[in-house]
N, C-alpha and C positions, 0 to 999 in steps of 0.2 A: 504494500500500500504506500508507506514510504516514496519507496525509490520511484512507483509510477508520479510520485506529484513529484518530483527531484528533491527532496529530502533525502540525502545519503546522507548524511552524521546523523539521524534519528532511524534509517534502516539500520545503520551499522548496530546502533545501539537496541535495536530491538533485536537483532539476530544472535547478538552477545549475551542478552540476558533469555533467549530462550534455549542459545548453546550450553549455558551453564546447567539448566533444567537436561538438556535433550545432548548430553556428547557426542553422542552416536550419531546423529543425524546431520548423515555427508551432503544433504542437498542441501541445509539452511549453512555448512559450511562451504560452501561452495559458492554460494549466492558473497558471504560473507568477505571472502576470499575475492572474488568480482567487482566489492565495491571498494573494499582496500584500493584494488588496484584501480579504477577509476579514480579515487583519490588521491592517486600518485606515491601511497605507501605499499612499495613493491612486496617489502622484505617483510612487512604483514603477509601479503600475499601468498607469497610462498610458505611462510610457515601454514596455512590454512592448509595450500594443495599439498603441504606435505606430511601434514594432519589427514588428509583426508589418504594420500595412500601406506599413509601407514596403518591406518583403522580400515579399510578394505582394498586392498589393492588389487582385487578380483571383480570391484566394484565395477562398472561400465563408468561410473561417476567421473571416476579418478582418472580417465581419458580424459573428458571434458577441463578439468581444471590445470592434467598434466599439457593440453595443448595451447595453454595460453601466453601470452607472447613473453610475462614474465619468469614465467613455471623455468628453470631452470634448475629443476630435483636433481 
């Protein structure tokens, strides 16, 4: 809801506090991870997608965030 009105610092913050509740859930890190980098905080970024393949790396997910232009796992 956020990010469609462009409020990223209030997506990032909601995805943080429901990452906290839900660790497992590699799609709200994912997203998470996407607005870092919109942000311009890479090295956010990358820890997210490499959060995400170290908790499934068998995930289909984990493509998705391994192919982004920062992703350099």
């Amino acid at each position: 809801m956020y990010q469609q009105q462009g409020k990223t610092a209030k997506a990032v913050e909601s995805y943080q506090r429901y990452l906290a509740k839900e660790p497992e859930e590699l799609k709200s890190r994912l997203m998470l991870g996407m607005l870092y980098e919109e942000m311009g905080h890479a090295e956010k970024a990358i820890a997210e997608y490499r959060a995400i393949l170290k908790k499934g790396p068998d995930n289909p997910i984990v493509f998705l965030g391994h192919s982004r232009p920062t992703a350099t796992v």
